[in-house]
C-alpha positions in Angstrom: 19.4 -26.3 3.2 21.4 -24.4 5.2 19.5 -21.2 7.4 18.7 -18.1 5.3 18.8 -20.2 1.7 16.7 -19.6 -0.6 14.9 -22.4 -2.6 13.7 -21.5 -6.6 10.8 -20.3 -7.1 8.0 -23.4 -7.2 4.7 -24.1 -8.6 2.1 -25.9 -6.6 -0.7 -27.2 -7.8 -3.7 -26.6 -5.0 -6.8 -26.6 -6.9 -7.9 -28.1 -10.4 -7.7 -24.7 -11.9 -5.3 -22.8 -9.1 -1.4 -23.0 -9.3 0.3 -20.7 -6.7 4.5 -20.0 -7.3 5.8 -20.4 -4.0 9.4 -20.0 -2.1 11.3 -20.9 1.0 13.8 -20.0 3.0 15.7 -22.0 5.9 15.8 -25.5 6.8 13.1 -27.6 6.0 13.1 -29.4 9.2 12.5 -26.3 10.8 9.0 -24.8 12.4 7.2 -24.3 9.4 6.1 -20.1 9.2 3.5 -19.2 6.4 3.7 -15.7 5.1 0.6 -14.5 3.6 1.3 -10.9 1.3 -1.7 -8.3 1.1 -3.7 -6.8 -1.8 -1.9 -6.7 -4.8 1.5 -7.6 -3.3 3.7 -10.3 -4.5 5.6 -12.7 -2.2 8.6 -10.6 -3.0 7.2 -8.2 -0.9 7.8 -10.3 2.0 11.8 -9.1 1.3 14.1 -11.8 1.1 16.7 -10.6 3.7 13.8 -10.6 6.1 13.0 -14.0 5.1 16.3 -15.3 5.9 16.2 -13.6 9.1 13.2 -15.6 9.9 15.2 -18.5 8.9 17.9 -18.2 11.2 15.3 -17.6 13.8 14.8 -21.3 13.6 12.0 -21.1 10.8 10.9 -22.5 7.7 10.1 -19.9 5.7 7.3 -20.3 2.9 5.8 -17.1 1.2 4.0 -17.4 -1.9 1.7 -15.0 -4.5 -1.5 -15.2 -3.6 -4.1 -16.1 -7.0 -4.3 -12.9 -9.4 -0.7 -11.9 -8.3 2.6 -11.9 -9.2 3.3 -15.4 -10.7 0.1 -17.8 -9.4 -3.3 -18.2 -11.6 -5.3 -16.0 -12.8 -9.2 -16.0 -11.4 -11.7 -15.7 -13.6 -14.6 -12.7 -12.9 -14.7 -9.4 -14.2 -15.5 -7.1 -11.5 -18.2 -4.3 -12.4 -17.6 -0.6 -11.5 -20.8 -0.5 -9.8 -20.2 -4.1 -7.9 -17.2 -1.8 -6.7 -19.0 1.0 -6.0 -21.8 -1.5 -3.7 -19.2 -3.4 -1.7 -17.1 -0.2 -0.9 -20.2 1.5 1.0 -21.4 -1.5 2.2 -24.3 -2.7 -0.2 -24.7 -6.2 -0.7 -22.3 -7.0 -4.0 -21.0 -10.4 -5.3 -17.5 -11.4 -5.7 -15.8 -13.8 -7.3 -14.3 -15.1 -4.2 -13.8 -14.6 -0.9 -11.5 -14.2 2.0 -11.8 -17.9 2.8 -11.4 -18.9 -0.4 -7.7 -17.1 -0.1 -7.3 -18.8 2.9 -8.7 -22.0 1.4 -5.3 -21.8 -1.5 -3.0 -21.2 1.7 -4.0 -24.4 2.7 -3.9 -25.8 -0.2 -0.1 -25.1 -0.5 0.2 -26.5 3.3 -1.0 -29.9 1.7 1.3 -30.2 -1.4 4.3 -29.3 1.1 2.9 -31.9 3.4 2.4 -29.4 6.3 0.1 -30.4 8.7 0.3 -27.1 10.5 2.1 -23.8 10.8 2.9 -20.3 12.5 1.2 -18.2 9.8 1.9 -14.5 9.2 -0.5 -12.4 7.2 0.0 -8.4 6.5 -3.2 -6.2 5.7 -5.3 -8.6 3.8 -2.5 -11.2 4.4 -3.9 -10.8 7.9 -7.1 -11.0 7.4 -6.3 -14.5 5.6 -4.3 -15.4 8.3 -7.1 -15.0 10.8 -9.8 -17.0 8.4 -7.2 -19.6 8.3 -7.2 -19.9 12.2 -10.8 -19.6 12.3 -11.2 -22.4 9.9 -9.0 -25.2 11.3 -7.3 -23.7 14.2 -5.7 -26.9 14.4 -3.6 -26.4 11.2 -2.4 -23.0 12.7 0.1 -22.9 15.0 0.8 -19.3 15.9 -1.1 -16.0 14.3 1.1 -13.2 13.9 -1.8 -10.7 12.1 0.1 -7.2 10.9 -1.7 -4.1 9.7 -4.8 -5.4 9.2 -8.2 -5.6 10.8 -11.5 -7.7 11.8 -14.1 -7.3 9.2 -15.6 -4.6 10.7 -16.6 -1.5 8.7 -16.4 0.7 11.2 -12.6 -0.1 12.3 -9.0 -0.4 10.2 -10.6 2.1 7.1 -8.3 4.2 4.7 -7.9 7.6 5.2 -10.1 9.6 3.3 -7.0 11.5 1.3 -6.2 8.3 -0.4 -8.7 7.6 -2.5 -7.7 9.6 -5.9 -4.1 8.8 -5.6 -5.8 4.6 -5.3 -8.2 5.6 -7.8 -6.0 7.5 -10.4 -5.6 5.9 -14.0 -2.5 4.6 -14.9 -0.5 4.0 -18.1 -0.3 0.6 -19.7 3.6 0.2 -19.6 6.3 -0.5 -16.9 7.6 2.9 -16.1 3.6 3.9 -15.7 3.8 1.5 -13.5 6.6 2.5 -11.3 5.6 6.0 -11.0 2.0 4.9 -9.8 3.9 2.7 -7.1 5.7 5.3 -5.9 2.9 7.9 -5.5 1.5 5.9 -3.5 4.2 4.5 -1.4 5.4 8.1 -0.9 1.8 8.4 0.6 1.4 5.3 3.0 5.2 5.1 3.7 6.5 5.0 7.5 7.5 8.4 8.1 9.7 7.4 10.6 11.6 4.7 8.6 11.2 5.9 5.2 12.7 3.8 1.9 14.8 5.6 -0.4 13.4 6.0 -4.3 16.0 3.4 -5.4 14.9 0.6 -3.1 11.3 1.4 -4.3 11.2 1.8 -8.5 13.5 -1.2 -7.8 10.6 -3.3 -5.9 8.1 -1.9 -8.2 10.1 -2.7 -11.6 10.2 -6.5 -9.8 6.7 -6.5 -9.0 5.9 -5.6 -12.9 7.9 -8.1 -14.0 6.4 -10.6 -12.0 3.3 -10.1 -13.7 0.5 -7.5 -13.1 -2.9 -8.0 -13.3 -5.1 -4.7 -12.7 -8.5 -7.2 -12.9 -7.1 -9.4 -10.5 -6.3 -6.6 -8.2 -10.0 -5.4 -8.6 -10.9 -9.1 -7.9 -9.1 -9.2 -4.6 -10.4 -5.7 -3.6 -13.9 -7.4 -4.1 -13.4 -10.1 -1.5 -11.8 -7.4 1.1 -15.0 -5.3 0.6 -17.5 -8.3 0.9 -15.5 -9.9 3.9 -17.5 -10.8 7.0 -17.1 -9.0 10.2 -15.0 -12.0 12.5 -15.2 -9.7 15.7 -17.5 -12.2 17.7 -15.5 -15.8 16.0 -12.4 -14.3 16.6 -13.1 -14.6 21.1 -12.8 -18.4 19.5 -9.0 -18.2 18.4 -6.9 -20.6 20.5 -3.6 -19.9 18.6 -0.7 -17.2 20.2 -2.1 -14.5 18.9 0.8 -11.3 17.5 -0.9 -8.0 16.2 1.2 -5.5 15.1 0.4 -2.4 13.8 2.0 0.8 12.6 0.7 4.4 14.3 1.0 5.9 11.6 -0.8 3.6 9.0 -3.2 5.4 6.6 -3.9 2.6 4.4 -5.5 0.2 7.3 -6.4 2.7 10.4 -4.3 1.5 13.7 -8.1 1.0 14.8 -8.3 -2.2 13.0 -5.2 -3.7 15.2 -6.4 -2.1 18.1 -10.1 -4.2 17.6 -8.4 -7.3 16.5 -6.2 -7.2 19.6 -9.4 -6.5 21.9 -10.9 -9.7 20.1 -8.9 -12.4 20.7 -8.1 -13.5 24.0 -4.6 -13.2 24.9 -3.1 -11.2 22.0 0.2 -9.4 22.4 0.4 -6.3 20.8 3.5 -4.1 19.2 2.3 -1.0 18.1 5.2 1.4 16.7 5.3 5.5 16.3 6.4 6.1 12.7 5.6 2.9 10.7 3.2 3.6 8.2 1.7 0.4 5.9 5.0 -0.8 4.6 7.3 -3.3 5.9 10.6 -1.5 5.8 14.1 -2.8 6.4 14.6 -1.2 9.6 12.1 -2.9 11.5 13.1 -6.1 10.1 14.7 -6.9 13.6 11.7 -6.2 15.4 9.2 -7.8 13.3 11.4 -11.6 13.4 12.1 -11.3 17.5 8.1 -10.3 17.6 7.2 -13.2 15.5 10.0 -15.5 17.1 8.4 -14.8 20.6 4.7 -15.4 19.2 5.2 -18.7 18.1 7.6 -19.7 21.2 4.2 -19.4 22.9 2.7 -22.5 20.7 2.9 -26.2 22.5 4.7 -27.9 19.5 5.0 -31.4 19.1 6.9 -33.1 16.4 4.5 -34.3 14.7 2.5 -30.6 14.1 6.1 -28.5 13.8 6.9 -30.2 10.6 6.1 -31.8 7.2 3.6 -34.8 7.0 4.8 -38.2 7.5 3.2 -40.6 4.6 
């Protein structure tokens, strides 16, 4: 597979009851690079020209939906209004699963690709995945590159107030309902400074519908952001090159929560940027593959941990 192509979509298997649809991009025999997508977001929100600029940066390229999105399993778990309501101001509150169970299905997916370990990437709770992974078996992580997100920690990376009725507002049952709820709140947590025209948005949104939405599974995934643990203190264990980007203008996770995840693990390079909101658009493409690039130069690879299992 040459650079930059693009496999089919795939279904693996990672769990009795768990299928995630996965892609990649690049040549196999390439540093493997994990992208992990945030709450709600399908893999094709890690765009596909930035994954083939990864690729030609000398990676193999895997992004995948996460369970409850886009193309993977469904969870089951209803999630209670007043569960919610606990978790969000910071009551005890049972989920159906956890932060470490996400990163438990990324691993998963390592294993049926016979990946012993990778540079993983993880965006807002994609990030906070990515940091659970490395936390759980920093052996099978290579590189963390951890992008708008945050620690854990209540007090850091929170939403700005003025978001909550656009997040909270009801929604219509069909496709162009849809749409216009994306782009109210894309308009909202944009990058100022590189903003995305309306085409390129309804377009991503009309994908992501058609991909398969599921509001419960949303709520589902909200639950195990809410209930996460603070990592602050486990994270002064990370051993991994450690990336954390984050955008100055982010109103969805606070620049806070990059700024405390930076101060938390020893070593971290930091790439903070006036203008980016919490999107990934196309003009920092560039910058987010010669950021990543650099990270994981910083990993001591040997041939056995840069690529797939030998059986």
């Amino acid at each position: 597979m040459a650079h930059g192509t693009m496999s089919e979509e795939l279904s693996a298997p990672v769990h009795s009851d768990l299928e995630l649809c996965y892609q990649t991009f690049g040549d196999p025999s390439a540093e493997p690079l994990l992208l992990v997508m945030g709450l709600g977001g399908p893999m094709t929100w890690w765009d596909a020209e930035l994954c083939a600029q990864l690729a030609d940066a000398g990676f193999h390229v895997i992004r995948y939906d996460n369970r409850d999105t886009g193309r993977s399993s469904r969870s089951p778990g209803r999630v209670r209004r007043a569960d919610l309501v606990r978790a969000f101001v910071g009551a005890p509150a049972r989920a159906p699963y956890s932060i470490a169970d996400l990163a438990g299905d990324a691993f998963g997916l390592l294993d049926h690709l016979g990946i012993e370990s990778a540079h993983v990437a993880g965006v807002s709770m994609g990030g906070m995945i990515a940091q659970t992974m490395a936390l759980a078996a920093p052996e099978r992580v290579l590189s963390l590159s951890s992008i708008m997100s945050t620690t854990g920690r209540r007090t850091v990376g929170r939403q700005h107030p003025s978001l909550l009725p656009t997040l909270i507002a009801g929604r219509g049952p069909g496709r162009e309902d849809y749409i216009r709820g994306s782009l109210a709140v894309w308009r909202i947590i944009g990058s100022p400074r590189f903003p995305q025209t309306e085409e390129k948005l309804r377009k991503r949104a009309g994908e992501t519908w058609d991909r398969g939405v599921s509001r419960a599974g949303v709520l589902r995934q909200m639950m195990a952001v809410l209930t996460q643990p603070d990592r602050t203190q486990a994270l002064a264990g990370i051993t991994a090159p450690t990336l954390v980007m984050h955008g100055l203008a982010d109103r969805m996770v606070h620049v806070s929560g990059g700024r405390a995840t930076a101060a938390a693990v020893p070593g971290a390079r930091v790439t903070f940027i006036e203008g980016w909101g919490h999107d990934l658009p196309a003009a920092l493409f560039p910058t987010f593959t010669t950021a990543i690039r650099r990270n994981a130069d910083r990993a001591a690879l040997t041939p056995r941990s840069a690529g797939p299992r030998s059986e």
